[in-house]
N, C-alpha and C positions, 0 to 999 in steps of 0.2 A: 600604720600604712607601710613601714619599713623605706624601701627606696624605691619605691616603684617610681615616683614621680622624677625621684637625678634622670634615673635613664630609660624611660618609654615613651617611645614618639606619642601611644596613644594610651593618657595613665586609663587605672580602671576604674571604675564607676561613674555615676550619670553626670553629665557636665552643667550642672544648676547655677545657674548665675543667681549673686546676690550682689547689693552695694556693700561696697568697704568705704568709711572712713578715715580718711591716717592725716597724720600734718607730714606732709612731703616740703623741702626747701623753706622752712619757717609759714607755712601755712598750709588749713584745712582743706583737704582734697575729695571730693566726692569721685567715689571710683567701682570699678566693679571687680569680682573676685568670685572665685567657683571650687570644688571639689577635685583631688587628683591633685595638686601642686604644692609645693614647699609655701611653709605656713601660709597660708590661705585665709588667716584671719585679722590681718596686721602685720605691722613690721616687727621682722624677729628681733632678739635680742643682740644677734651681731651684725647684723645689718644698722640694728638702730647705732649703735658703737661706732664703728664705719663712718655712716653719713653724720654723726657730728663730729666726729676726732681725726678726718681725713682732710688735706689740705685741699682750698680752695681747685677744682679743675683745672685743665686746660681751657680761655675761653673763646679757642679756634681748634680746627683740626680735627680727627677722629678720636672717639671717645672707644672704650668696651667697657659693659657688660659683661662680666662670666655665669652666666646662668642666673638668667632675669627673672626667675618667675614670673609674678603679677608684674613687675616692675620695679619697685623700691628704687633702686639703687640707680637704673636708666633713666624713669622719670624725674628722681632728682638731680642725674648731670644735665639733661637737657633744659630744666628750669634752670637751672644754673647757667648754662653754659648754651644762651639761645642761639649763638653764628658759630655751634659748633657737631658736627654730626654725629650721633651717638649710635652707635651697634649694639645693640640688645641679642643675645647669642645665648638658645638653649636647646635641646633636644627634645622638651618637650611640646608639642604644636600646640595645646592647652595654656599654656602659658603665653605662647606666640601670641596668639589670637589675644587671649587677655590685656598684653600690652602694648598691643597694638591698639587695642577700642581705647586703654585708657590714657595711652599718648595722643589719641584723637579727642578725648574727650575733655583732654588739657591745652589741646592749640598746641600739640608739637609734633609740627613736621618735618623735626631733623632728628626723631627718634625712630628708627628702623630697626624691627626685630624683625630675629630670620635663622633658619639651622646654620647650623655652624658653617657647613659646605656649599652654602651659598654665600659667603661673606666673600669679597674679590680675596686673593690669596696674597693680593701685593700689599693690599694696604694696613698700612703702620699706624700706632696709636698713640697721641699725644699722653695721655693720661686712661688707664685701666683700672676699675675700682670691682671687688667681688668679694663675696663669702661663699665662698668656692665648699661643694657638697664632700665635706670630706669622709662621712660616714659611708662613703660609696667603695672605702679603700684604698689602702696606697696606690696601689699598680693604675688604676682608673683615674684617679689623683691625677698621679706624674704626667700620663699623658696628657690628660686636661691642661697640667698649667705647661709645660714643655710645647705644647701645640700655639699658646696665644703668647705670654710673655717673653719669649724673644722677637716676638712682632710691636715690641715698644720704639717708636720712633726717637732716633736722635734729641735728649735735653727733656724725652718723656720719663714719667714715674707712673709706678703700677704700687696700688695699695691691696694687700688682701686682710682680713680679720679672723681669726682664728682663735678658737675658745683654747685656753692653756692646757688643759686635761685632756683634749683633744689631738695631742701633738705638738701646739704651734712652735717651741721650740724645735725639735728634729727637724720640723718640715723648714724651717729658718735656714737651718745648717744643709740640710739635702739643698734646697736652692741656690746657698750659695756655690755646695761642690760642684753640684751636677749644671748649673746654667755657667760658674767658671770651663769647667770642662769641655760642655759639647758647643759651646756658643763663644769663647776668647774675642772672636773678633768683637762682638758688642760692649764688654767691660763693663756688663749688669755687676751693679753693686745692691749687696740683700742687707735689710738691716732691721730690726724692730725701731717700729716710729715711736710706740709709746702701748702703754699698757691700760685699761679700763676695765672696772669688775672684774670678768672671770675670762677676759678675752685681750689678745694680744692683736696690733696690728701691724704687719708685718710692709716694708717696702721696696720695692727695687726701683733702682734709677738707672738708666741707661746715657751717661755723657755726653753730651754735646762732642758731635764730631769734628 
């Protein structure tokens, strides 16, 4: 399917809903999942890396999402983190939709998926967790994460996972030049948390002010 699903509002072919089971937050989750989206049969292999090797949430405040698919990654901050709002942010509406029926069909009403340009442009995020689409390219890339992680609120950390072969060192180092550079006043510190299989995760923290 190549990348149709990172960047088309409307992926191609028919939109078939079936159930998915996955264990989301240490338990079995009856869920649904369809055709058109990033793995669509389970949780991938760096997402699954991610939500077990990522430090507990923030468990108030705004949460993100970077490109929620079915959910994974939002479904699990928001079981996690139920008196905390979580932004689920993708470009694709396929997915929207998906994670929305399946935040509804978990009792979580402080999980809110939505395109990106609907998100308020003020608001800041305790804690950011993604496996950011990086097959989609650097230049595509940059802007993706330059648009949301310098929206890390005061004393928040942002995690991302990235397969080693894939970059994840260069892109370590590009984050640290380029967010010291065009962003000084925040004092984003990048750093590898730790390493699992064939995937590295990566973290930035922005100081308490």
């Amino acid at each position: 399917m190549g990348t149709d699903h990172y960047f088309s509002a409307q992926p191609a072919g028919p939109d078939t809903r079936r159930p998915l089971q996955v264990v989301l937050a240490g338990a079995a989750r009856q869920l649904r999942t369809s055709s058109g989206i990033f793995s669509p049969d389970g949780v991938d292999k760096g997402t699954a890396v991610l939500l077990a090797e990522a430090p507990p949430p923030a468990p108030s405040g705004n949460l993100l999402d970077i490109g929620c698919g079915w959910g994974p990654i939002a479904l699990t901050l928001g079981l996690r983190s139920p008196n905390a709002v979580v932004y689920a942010v993708d470009v694709n509406e396929r997915c929207l939709a998906l994670t929305r029926e399946n935040a509804s069909s978990l009792g979580l009403p402080n999980v809110q998926a939505s395109l990106p340009d609907e998100v308020d442009p003020t608001v800041e995020f305790s804690t950011i967790w993604s496996n950011p689409p990086i097959r989609v390219g650097k230049d595509e890339l940059h802007v993706l994460l330059l648009t949301w992680l310098p929206r890390l609120a005061p004393g928040g950390s942002a995690y991302l996972v990235v397969q080693k072969n894939l970059g994840s060192d260069s892109l370590q180092r590009w984050l640290g030049t380029e967010l010291s550079a065009r962003f000084p006043e925040l004092r984003l510190k990048v750093s590898r948390e730790s390493t699992s299989k064939t995937f590295r995760i990566l973290r930035l923290l922005r100081p308490e002010e």
